[in-house]
N, C-alpha and C positions, 0 to 999 in steps of 0.2 A: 387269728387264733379262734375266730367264732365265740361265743356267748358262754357266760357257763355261770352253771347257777352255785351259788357261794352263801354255806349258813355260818351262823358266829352266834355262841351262846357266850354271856356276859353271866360273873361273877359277882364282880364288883360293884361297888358305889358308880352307880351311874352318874356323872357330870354333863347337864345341858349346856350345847354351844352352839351357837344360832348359825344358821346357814348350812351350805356342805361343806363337810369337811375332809379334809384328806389326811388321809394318818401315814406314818413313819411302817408300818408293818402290812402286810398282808390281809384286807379283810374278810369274815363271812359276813351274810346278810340271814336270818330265819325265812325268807323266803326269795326266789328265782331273782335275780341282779337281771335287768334287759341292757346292761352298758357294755358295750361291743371295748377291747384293751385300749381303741386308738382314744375313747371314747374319757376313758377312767383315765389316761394319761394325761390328758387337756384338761381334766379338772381343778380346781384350783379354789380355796377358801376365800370365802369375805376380806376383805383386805389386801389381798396378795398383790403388789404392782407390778410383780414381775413377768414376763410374757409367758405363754404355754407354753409347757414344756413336748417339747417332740416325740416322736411316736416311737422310737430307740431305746428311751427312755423310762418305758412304761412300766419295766420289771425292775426299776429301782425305788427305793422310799421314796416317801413326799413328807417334807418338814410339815407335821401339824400346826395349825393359827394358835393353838393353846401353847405351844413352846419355842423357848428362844430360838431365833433360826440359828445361830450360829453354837449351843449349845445343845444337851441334852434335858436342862432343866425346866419345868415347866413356868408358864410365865405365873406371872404376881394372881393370886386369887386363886389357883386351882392347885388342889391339894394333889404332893406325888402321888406316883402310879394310879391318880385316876382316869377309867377309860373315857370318852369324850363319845356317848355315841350323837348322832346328829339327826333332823327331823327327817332322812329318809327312810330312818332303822339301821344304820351302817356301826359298828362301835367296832372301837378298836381295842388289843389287848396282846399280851406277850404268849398268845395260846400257840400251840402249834397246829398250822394247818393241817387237814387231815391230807393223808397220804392218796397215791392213786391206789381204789381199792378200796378204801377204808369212809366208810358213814360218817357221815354228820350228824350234827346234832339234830336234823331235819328227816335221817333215815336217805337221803340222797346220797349213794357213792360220788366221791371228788372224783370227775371227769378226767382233770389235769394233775398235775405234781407242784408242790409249792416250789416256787422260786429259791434258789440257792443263794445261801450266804456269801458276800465279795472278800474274803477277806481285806483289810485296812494295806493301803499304801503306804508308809513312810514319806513319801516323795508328794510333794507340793501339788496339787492340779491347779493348772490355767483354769481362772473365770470367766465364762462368758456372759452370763445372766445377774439380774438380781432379782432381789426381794427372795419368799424362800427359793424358788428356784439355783440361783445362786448360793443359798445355803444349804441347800444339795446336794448340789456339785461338792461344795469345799468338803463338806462332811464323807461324804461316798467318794470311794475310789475309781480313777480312770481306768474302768472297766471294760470300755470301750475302744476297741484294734483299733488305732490310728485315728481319734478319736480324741484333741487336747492333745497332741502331743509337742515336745518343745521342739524349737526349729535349728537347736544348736548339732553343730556336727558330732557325729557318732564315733566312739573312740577306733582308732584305724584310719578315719576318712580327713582326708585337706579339707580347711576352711573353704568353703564354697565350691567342692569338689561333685560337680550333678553326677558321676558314675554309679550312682546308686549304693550295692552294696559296701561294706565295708572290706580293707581289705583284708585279704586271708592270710596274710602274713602274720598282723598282728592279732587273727583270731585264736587260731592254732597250730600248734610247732609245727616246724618240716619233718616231713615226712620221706626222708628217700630213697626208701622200701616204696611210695609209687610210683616215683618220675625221677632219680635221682638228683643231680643238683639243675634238669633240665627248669625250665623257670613251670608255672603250672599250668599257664595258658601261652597260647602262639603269640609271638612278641607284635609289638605294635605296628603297623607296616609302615604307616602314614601317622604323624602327628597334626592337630588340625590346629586354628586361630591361628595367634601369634608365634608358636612354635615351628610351623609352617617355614619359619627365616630358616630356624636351629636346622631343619631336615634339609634345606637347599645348601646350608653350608657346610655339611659335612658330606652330603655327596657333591659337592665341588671339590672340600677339601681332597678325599678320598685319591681324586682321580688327577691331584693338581703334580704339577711335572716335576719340582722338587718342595724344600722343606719352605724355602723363601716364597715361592707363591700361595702355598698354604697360610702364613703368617698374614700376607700381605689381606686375604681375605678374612681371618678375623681385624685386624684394622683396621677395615674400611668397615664391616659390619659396628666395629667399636666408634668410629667418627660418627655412621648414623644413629647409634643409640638405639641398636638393635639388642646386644648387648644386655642393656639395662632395664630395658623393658623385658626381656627375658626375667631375669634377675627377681623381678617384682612379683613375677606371676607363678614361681615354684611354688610357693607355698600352698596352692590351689592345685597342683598337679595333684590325680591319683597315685597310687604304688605306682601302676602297673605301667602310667604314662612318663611316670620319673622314672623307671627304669629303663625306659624306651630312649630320652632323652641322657641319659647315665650314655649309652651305646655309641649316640652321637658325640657328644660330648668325647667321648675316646677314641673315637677316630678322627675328630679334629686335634686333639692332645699329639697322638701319635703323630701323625701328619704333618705336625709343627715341630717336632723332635721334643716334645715336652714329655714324654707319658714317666719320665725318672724325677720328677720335682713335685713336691708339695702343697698346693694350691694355697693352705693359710701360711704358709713358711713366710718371713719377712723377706728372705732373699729369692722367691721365685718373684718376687717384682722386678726384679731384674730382668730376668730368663723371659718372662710370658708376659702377654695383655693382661692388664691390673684387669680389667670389665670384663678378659672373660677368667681370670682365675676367679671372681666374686662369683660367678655365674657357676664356675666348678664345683666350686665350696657349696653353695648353695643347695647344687643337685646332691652331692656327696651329704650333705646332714639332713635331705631328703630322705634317702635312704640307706642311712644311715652306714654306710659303706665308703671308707678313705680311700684307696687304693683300688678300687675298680677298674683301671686303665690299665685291663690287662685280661689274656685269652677267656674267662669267664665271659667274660662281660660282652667283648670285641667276636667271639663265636659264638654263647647262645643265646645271646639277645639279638643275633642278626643274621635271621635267617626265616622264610617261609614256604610253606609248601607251594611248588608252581602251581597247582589245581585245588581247588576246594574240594576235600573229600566232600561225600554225599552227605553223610552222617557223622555224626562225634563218636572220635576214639581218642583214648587215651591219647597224649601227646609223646609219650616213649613209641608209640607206635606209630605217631605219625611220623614222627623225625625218620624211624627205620623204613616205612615203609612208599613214603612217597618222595617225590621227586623235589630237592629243596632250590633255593634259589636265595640268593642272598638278599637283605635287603637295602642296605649301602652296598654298593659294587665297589669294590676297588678297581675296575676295570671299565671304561668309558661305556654308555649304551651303545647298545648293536652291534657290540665287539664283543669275543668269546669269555669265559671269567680266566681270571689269571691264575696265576700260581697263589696269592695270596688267600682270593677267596676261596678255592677249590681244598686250602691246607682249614679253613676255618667251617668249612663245611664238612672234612673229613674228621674233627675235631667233632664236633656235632653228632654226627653218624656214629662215632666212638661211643659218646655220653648216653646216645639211645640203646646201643645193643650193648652196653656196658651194666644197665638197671639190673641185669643178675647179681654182679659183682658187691652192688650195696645191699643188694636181699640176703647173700652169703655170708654177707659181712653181720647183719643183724643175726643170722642162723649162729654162728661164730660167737658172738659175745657172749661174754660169761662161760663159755662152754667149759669142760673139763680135759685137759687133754686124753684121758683116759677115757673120754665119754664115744659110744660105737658111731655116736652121728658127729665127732669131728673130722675123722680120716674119711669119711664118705663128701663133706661141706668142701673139703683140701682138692678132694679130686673134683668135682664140678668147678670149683674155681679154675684147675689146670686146662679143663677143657673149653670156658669159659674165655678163659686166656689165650689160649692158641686160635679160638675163633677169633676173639680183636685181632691178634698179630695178622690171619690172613685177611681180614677187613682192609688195615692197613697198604698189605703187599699190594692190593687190589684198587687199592686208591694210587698209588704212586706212579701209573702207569699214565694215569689221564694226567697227574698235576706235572709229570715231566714232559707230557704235550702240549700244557699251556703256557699262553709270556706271561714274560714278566719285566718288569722295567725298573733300572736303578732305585727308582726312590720305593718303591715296592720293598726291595730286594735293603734297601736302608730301616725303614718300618720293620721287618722281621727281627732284623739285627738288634737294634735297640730294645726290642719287647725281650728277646732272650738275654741279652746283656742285664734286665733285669728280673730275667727269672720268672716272666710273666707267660709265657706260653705252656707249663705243663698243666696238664687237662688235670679237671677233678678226680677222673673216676683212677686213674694212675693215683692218685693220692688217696682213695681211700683203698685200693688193694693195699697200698705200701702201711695204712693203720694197722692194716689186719696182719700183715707179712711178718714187717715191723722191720724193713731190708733195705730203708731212704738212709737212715740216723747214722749207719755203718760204713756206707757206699761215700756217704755227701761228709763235709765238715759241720762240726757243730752248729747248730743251729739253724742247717739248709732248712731243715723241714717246715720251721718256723718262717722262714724267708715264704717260703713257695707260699704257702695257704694263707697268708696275709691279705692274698687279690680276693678271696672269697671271703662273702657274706660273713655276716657274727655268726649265723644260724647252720651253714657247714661248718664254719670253726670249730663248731662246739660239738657237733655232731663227730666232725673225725678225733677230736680230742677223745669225745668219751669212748670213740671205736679202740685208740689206743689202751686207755686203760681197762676195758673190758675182755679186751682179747688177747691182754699179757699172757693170761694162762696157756695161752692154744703156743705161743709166741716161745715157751718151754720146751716146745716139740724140737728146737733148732741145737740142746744140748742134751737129746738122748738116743736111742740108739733102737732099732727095728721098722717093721714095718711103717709106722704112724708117724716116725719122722723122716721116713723116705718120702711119704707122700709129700711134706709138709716142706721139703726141701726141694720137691720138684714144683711146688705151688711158686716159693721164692725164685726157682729159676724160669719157669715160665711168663714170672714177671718182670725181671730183667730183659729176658727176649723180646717182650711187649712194647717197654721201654726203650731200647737199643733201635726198635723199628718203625716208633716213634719221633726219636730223635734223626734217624736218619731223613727222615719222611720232611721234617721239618728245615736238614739242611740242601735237601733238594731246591725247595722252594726259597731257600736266600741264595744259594750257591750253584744255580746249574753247573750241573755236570751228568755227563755220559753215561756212568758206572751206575749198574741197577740194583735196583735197593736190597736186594736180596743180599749180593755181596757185603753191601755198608753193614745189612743187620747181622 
């Protein structure tokens, strides 16, 4: 900061105090200071045992020798608010330094700007120092970036989770007006240390010949106490890696024909390995999601781009625009993808050119049926909708050229049997529509959206009640509820081509999806 010359006229009852001293406030001197910042920082009064204080430090108070360090009162013998100047001419005093611009008591404009007040912490600072030093620190705020900080995990982050950031899940809501229910970043390809077992046994599982060899490799993984060593070290996963580990975990579930049982149920001890339902549960109050073992989870946490784009884009855009690849294969290496990963990948590709559908859907909320920008929101969804359907028709031609093998073809079956394969973004046109509740038995709606997150629940929840209004359009009559009826059958045809799509890949057959849909 270079030299700067610093005047200070005194008021008051001068108090002598032997040696230098350092005062609590900003001083001037009546004439030129030669003490360079780093200089006036290492200062330190008669008495002081404390070590120098660092050169970081320099723009903070110094406890005066005349007052308690760990108080603001003055010690025993010196009358309050007297200033203390010292034999170099330094006094100290509650004046305010003059500003830049503005003369001193000397006629010398202030070169520099006084030091700014910190305002007061609440919050406790780490001591590293004593003597006043130390009462310093305790008095002044950790004003200082990273600087004293405590070493306890940050709310979001796993107890000993090095991932840095916290996660953004629980920093702020979802948002899926940018990426819909796609996850926010590209899922994890490889999990590394000891998770390393969890990833070789679910691409074993994956690609094992029936249900019983599946089984038989989490038991032999549970004989080594691979299992439980698992088990141990959730708590340390980040979001982003628990959910990576969620994915596996569901394709060893499926694999074993468990994905319909409850993991803390008393009676899936029955059904499944006690060490890896603990291991389930575990991941599942990870993040915080029960019922994960299911198309959410099993398509868009398992998939990534074959090539590293060059640059970062949006991840709705990557999904649309580059070429994916699954990350569990249900289909052995070196051998083409099956029908199963090709329908989880077409599920994927859905969810990406689908991010119109929940932007429409926020357009939509609250709206008035009468308002001129609902019937304009109606038709973009129609056209919006008949683009998935051909996305679809366009997928069914490659997934009816790929194999597929019995227990493949078993896996499908049981995911539908429980209701686990319809994609998000079909769920939340059906909020907006409001065309599931009518079509399904009571409380389908409620069945299906059970596999996803609290934070979509709650999301198509409020799309329901927001867009009742719009949802009025279905009992009246002109223009604005033809749109609004063509919106509802364009999402049935979506649906219908969907489902077809899906019984290709459990049930070959000949007949082309166009007909089924």
């Amino acid at each position: 900061m270079g030299d700067t010359a610093i005047t200070k006229t005194t008021t008051a009852k001068p108090v002598t105090a032997a040696g230098t001293v350092t005062t609590a406030e900003p001083v001037r001197a009546t004439g030129p200071v030669t003490l360079t910042t780093a200089e006036v920082a290492t200062t330190a009064g008669p008495g002081a045992p404390g070590p120098a204080r660092p050169a970081h430090a320099a723009g903070l108070p110094v406890a005066s020798p005349g007052t308690s360090p760990a108080t603001t009162e003055p010690a025993p013998g010196i009358p309050p608010g007297a200033r203390i100047p010292s034999t170099g001419g330094i006094s100290s005093g509650p004046d305010t330094p003059p500003g830049p611009g503005r003369p001193s008591a000397a006629g010398t404009p202030s070169a520099t700007p006084a030091p700014a007040a910190t305002p007061t912490s609440p919050l406790p600072t780490p001591r590293r120092a004593t003597g006043p030093a130390r009462a310093e620190e305790a008095t002044h705020p950790a004003a200082r970036e990273g600087k004293g900080q405590s070493a306890a995990p940050r709310p979001g982050r796993a107890d000993g989770d090095p991932d840095g950031p916290a996660d953004a899940a629980t920093i702020a809501p979802h948002d899926p007006c940018a990426h819909g229910f796609l996850p926010e970043r590209p899922p994890v390809r490889s999990l590394i240390g000891t998770w390393t077992r969890l990833d070789a046994m679910a691409r074993a599982a994956a690609v094992a010949p029936d249900r019983e060899a599946a089984v038989a490799l989490v038991e032999r993984a549970h004989r080594a106490d691979e299992l439980a060593a698992l088990r141990q070290r959730v708590s340390r996963l980040s979001l982003r890696n628990a959910e990576a580990a969620a994915m596996r975990i569901a394709v060893i579930a499926v694999s074993c024909g468990w994905c319909g049982i409850d993991p803390q149920a008393p009676a899936a001890r029955e059904v499944a390995d006690e060490a890896f339902l603990g291991l389930w549960a575990a991941i599942a109050h990870r993040i915080g999601h029960d019922q994960f073992v299911a198309l959410p989870t099993l398509a868009l946490h398992n998939w990534a781009p074959e090539r590293k784009p060059r640059r970062h884009i949006p991840i709705d855009q990557l999904a649309r625009t580059e070429t994916l690849v699954p990350i569990v294969r249900w289909a052995p290496e070196g051998q083409p993808l099956s029908r199963l990963d090709r329908l989880m990948l077409a599920a994927t590709r859905l969810e990406a050119h689908g991010i119109w559908l929940f932007r429409l859907a926020e357009t939509l909320a609250g709206r008035s049926p009468d308002d001129s920008s609902t019937p304009t929101a109606l038709r973009r969804m129609v056209r919006v909708q008949h683009a998935l359907r051909a996305q679809l028709l366009a997928e069914a031609a490659e997934l009816s050229a790929a194999p597929a093998t019995p227990q493949q073809r078993a896996v499908l079956g049981a995911l539908a049997g429980q209701g686990a394969l319809e994609p998000p973004v079909l769920q939340a046109a059906d909020a907006v529509l409001g065309i599931g509740a009518r079509r399904l038995r009571e409380g389908r709606r409620q069945l299906l959206r059970r596999h996803l997150p609290a934070q979509h629940r709650a999301w198509l929840s409020a799309m329901d009640r927001h867009c009742a209004p719009v949802r009025t359009l279905a009992h009246r009559g002109g223009p604005d509820a033809a749109v609004y009826r063509e919106a509802q059958e364009s999402l049935i045809a979506l649906r219908r081509t969907y489902t077809a799509l899906v019984q290709a890949a459990a049930r070959p057959t000949e007949a082309p999806l166009t007909r089924a849909a």
